[in-house]
mmCIF file of the N, C-alpha and C atoms, coordinates in Angstrom:
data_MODEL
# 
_entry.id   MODEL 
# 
loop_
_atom_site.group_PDB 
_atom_site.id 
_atom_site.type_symbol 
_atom_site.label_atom_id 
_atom_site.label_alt_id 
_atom_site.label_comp_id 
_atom_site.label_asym_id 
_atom_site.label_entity_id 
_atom_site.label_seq_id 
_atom_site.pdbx_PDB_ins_code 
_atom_site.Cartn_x 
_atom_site.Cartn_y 
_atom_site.Cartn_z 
_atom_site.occupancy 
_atom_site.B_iso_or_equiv 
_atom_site.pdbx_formal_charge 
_atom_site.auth_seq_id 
_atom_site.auth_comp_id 
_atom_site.auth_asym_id 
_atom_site.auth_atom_id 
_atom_site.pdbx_PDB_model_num 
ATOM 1   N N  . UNK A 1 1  ? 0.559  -4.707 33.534  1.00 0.00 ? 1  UNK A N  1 
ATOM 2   C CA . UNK A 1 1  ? 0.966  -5.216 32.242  1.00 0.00 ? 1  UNK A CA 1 
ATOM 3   C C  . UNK A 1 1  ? 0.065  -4.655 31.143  1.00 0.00 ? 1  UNK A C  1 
ATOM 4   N N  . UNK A 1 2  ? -1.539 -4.414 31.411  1.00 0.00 ? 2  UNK A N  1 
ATOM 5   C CA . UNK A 1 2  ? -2.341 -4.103 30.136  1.00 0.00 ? 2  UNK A CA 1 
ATOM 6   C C  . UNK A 1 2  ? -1.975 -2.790 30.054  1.00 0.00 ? 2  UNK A C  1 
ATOM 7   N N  . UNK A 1 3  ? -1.278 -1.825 31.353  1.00 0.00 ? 3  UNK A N  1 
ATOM 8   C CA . UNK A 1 3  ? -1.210 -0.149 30.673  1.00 0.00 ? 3  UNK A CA 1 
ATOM 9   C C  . UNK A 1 3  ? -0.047 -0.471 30.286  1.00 0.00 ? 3  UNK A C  1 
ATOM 10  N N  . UNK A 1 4  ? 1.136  -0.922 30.726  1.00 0.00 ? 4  UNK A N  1 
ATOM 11  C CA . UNK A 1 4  ? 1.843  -0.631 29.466  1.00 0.00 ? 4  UNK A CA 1 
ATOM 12  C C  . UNK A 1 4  ? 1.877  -1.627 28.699  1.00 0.00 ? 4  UNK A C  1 
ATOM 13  N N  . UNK A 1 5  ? 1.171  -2.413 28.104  1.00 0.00 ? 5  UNK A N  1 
ATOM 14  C CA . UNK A 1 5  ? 0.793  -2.377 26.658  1.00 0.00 ? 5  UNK A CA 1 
ATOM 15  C C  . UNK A 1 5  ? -0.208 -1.576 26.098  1.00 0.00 ? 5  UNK A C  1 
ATOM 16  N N  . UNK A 1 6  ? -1.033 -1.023 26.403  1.00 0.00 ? 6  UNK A N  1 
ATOM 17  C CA . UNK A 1 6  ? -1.733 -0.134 26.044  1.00 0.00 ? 6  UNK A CA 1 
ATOM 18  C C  . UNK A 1 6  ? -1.105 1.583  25.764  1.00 0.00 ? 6  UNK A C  1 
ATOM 19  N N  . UNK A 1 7  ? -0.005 1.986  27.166  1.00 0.00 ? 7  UNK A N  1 
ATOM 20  C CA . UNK A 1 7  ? 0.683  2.727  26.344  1.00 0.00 ? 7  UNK A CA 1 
ATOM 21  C C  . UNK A 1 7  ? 1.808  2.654  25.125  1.00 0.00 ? 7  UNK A C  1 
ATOM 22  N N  . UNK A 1 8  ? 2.288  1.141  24.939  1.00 0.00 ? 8  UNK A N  1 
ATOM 23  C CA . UNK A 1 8  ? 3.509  1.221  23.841  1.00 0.00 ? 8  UNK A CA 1 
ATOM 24  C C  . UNK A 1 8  ? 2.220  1.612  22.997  1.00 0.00 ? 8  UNK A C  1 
ATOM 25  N N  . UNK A 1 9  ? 1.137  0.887  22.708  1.00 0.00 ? 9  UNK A N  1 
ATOM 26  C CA . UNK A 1 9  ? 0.291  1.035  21.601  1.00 0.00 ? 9  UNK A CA 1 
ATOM 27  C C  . UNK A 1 9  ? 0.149  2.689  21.110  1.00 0.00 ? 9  UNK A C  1 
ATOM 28  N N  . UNK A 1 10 ? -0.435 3.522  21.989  1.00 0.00 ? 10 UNK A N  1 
ATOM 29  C CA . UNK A 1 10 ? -0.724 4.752  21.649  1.00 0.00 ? 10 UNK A CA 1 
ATOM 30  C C  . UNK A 1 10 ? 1.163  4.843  21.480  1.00 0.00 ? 10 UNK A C  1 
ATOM 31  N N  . UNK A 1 11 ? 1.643  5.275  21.937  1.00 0.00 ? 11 UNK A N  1 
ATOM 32  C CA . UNK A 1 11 ? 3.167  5.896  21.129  1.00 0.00 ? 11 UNK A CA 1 
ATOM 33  C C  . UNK A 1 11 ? 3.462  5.031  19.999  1.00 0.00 ? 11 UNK A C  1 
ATOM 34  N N  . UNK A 1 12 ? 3.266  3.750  19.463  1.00 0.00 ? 12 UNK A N  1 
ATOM 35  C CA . UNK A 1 12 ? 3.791  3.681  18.697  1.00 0.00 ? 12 UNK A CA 1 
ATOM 36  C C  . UNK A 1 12 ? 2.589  4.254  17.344  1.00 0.00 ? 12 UNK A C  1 
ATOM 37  N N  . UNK A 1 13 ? 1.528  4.298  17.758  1.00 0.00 ? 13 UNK A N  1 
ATOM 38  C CA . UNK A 1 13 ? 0.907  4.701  16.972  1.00 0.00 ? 13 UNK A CA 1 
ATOM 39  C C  . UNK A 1 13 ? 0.541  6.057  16.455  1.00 0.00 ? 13 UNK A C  1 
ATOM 40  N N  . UNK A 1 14 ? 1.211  6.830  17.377  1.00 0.00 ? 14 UNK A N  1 
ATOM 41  C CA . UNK A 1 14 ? 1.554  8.278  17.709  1.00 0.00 ? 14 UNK A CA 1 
ATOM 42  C C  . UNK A 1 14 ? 3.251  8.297  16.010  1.00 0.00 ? 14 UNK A C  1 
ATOM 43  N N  . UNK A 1 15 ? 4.375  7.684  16.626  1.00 0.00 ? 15 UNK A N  1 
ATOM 44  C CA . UNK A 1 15 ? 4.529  7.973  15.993  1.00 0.00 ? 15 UNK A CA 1 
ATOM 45  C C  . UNK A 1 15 ? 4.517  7.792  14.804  1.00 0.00 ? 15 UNK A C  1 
ATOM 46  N N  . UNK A 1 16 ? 3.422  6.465  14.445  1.00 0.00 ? 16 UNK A N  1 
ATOM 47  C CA . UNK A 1 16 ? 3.688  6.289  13.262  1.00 0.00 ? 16 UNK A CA 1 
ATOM 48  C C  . UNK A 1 16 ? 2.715  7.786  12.274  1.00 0.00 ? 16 UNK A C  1 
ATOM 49  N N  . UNK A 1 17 ? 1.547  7.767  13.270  1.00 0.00 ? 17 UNK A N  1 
ATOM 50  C CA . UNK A 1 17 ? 1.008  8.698  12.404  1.00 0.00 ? 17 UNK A CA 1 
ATOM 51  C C  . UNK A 1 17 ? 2.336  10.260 12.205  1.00 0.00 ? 17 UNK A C  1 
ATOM 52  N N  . UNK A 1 18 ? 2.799  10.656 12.613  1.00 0.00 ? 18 UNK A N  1 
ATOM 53  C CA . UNK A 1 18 ? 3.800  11.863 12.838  1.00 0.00 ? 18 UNK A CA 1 
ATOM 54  C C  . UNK A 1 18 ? 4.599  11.729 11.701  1.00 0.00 ? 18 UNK A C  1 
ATOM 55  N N  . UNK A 1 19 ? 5.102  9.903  11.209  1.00 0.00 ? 19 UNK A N  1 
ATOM 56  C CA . UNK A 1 19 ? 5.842  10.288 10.148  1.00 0.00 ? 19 UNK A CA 1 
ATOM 57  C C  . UNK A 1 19 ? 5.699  10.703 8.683   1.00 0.00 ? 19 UNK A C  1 
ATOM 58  N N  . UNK A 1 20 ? 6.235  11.320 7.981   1.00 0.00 ? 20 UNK A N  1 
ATOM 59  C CA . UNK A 1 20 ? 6.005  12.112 6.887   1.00 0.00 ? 20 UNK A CA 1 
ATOM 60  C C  . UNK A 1 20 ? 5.988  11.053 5.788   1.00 0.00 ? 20 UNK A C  1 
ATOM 61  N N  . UNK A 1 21 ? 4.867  10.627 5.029   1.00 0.00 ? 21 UNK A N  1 
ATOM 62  C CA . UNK A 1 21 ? 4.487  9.125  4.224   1.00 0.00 ? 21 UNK A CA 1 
ATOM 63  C C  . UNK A 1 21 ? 5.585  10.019 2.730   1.00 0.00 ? 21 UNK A C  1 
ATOM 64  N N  . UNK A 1 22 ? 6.377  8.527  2.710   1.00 0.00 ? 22 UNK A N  1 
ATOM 65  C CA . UNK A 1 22 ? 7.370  8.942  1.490   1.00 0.00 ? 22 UNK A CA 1 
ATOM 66  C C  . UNK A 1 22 ? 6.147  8.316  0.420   1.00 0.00 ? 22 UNK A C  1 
ATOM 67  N N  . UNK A 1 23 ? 6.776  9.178  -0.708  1.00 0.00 ? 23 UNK A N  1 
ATOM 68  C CA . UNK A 1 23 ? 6.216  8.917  -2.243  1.00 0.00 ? 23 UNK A CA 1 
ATOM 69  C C  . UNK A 1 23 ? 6.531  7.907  -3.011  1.00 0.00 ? 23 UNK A C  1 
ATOM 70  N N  . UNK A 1 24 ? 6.414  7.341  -3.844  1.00 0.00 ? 24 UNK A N  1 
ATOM 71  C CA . UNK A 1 24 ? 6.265  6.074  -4.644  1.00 0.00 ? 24 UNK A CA 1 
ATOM 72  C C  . UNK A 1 24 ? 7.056  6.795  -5.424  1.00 0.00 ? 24 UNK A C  1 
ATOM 73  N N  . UNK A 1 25 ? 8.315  5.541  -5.795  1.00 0.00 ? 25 UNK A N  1 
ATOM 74  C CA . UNK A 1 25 ? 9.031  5.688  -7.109  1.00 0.00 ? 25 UNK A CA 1 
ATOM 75  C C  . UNK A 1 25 ? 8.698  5.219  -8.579  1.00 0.00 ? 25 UNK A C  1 
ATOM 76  N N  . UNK A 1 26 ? 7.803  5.899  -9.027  1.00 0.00 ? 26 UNK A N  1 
ATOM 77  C CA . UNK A 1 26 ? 7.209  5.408  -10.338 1.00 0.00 ? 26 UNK A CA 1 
ATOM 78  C C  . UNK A 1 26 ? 7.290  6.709  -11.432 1.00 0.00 ? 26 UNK A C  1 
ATOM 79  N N  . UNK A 1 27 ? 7.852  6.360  -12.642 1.00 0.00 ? 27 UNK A N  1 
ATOM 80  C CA . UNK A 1 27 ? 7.734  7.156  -13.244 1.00 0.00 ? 27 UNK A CA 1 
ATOM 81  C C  . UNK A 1 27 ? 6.724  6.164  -15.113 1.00 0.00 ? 27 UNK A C  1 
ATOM 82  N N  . UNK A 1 28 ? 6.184  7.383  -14.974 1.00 0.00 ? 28 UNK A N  1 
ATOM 83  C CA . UNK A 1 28 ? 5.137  7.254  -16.392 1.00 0.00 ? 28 UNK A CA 1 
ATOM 84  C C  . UNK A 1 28 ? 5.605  7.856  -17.866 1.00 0.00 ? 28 UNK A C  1 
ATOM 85  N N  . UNK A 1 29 ? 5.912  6.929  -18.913 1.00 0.00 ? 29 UNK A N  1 
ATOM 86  C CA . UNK A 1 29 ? 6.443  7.467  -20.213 1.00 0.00 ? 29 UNK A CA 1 
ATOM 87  C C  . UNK A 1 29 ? 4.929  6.943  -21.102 1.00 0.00 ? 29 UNK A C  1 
ATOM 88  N N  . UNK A 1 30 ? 4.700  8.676  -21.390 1.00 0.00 ? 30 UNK A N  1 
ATOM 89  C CA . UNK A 1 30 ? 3.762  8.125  -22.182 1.00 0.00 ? 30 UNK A CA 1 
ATOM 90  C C  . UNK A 1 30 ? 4.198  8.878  -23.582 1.00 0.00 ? 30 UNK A C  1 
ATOM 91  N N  . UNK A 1 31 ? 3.889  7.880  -24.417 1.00 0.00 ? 31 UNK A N  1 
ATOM 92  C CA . UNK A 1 31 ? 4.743  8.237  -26.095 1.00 0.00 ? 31 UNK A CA 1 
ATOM 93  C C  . UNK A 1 31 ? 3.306  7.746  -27.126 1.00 0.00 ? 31 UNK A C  1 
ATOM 94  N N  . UNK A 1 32 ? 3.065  9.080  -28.065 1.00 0.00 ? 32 UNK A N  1 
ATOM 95  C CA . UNK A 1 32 ? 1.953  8.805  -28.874 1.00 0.00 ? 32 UNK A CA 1 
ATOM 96  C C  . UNK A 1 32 ? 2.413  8.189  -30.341 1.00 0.00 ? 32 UNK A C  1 
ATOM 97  N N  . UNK A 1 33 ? 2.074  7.370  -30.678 1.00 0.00 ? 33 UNK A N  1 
ATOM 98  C CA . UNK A 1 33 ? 2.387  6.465  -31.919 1.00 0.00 ? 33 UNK A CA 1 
ATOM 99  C C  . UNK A 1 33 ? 3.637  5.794  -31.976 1.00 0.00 ? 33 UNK A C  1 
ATOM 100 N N  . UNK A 1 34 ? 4.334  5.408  -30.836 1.00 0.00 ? 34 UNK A N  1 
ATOM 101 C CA . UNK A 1 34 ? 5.396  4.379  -30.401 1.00 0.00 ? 34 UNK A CA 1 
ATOM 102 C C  . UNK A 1 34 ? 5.206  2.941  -30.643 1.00 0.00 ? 34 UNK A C  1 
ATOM 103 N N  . UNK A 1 35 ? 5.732  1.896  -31.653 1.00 0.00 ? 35 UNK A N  1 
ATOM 104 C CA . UNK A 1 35 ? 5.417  0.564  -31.364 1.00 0.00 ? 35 UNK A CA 1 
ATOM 105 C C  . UNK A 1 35 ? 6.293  0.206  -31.020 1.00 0.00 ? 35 UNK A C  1 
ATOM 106 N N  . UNK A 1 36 ? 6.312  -1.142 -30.675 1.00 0.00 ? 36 UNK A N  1 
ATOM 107 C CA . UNK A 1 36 ? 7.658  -2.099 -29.861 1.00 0.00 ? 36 UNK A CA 1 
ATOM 108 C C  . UNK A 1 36 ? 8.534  -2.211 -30.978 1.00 0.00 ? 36 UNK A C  1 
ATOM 109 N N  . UNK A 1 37 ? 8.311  -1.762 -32.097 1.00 0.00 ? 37 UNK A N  1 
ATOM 110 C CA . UNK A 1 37 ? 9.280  -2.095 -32.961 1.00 0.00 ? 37 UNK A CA 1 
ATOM 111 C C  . UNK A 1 37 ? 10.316 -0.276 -33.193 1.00 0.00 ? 37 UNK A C  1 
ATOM 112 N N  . UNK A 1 38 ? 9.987  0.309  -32.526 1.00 0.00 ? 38 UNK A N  1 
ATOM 113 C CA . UNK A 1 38 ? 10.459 1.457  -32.598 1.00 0.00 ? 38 UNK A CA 1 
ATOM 114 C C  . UNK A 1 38 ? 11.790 1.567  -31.834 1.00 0.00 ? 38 UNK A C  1 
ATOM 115 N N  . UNK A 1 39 ? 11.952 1.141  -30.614 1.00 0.00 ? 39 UNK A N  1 
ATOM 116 C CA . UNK A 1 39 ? 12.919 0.995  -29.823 1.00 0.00 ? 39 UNK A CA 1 
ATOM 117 C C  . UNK A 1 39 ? 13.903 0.113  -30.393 1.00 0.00 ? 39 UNK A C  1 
ATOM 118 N N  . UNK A 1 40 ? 15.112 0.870  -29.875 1.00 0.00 ? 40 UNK A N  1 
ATOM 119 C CA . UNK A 1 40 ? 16.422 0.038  -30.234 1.00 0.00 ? 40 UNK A CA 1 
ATOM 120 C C  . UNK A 1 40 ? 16.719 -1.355 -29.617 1.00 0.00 ? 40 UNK A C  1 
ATOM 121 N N  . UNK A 1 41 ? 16.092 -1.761 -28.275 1.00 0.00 ? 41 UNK A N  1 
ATOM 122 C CA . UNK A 1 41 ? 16.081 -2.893 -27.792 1.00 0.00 ? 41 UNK A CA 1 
ATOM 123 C C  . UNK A 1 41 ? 15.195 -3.830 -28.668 1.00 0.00 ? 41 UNK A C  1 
ATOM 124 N N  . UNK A 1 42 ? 14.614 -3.665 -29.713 1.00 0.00 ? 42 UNK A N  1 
ATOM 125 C CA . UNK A 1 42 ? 13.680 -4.705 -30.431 1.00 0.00 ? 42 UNK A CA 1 
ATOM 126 C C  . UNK A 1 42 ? 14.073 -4.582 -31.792 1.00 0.00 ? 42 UNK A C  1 
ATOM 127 N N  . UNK A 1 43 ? 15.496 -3.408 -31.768 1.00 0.00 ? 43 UNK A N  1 
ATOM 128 C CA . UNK A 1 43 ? 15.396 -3.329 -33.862 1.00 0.00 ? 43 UNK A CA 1 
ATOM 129 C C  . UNK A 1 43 ? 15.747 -1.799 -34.110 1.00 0.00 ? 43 UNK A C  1 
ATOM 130 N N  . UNK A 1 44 ? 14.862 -1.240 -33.585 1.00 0.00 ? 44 UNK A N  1 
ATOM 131 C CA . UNK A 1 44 ? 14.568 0.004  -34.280 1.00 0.00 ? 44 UNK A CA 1 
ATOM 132 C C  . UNK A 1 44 ? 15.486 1.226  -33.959 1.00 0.00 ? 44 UNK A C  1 
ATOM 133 N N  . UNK A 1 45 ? 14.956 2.130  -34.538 1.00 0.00 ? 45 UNK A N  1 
ATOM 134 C CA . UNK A 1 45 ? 16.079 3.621  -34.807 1.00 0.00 ? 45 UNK A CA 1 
ATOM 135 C C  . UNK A 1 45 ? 16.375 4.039  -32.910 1.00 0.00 ? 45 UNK A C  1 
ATOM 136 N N  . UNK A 1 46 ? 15.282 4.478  -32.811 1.00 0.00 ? 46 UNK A N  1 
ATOM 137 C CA . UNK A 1 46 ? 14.945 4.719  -31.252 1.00 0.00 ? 46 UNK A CA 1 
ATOM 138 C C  . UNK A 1 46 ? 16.524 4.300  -30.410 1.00 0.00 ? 46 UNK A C  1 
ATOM 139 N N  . UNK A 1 47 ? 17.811 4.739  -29.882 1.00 0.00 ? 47 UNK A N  1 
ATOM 140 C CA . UNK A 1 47 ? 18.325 4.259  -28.871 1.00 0.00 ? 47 UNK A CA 1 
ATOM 141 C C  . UNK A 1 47 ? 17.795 3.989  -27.552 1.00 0.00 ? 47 UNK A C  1 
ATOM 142 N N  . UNK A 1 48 ? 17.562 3.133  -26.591 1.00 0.00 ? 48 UNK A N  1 
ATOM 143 C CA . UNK A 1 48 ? 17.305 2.970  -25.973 1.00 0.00 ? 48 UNK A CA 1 
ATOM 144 C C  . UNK A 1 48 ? 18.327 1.791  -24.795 1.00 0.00 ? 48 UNK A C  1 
ATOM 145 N N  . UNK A 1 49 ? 19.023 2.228  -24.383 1.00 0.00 ? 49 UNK A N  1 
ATOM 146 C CA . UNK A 1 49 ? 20.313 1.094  -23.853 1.00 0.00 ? 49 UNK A CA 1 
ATOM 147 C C  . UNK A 1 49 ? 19.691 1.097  -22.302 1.00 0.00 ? 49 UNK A C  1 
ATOM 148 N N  . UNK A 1 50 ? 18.895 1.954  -21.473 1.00 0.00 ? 50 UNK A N  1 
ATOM 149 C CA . UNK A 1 50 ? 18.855 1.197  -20.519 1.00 0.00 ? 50 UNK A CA 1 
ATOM 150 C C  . UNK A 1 50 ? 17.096 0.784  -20.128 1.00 0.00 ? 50 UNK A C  1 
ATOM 151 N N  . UNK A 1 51 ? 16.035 0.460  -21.312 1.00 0.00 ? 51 UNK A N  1 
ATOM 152 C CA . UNK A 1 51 ? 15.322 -0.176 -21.104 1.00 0.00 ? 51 UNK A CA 1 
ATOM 153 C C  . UNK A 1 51 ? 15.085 -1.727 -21.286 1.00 0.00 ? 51 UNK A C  1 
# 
């Protein structure tokens, strides 16, 4: 019983290392002299319909 739990351990840890680590969905807007009052969701000229 302890080898095979000891082997699921190494394979599963086998493959976890093997899999290819996905990337983070984040994206960064960076805007110089933007206030909240600029955007169309608060007022302003700015369209902005899907923030």
């Amino acid at each position: 019983m302890k080898l095979l739990v000891g082997v699921a351990i190494v394979l599963f840890s086998a493959a976890l290392s093997a899999a290819e680590p996905s990337r983070p969905n984040v994206v960064v807007i960076l805007a110089d002299d933007l206030g909240f009052s600029d955007l169309g969701c608060y007022g302003g000229e700015i369209e902005t319909p899907v923030l």
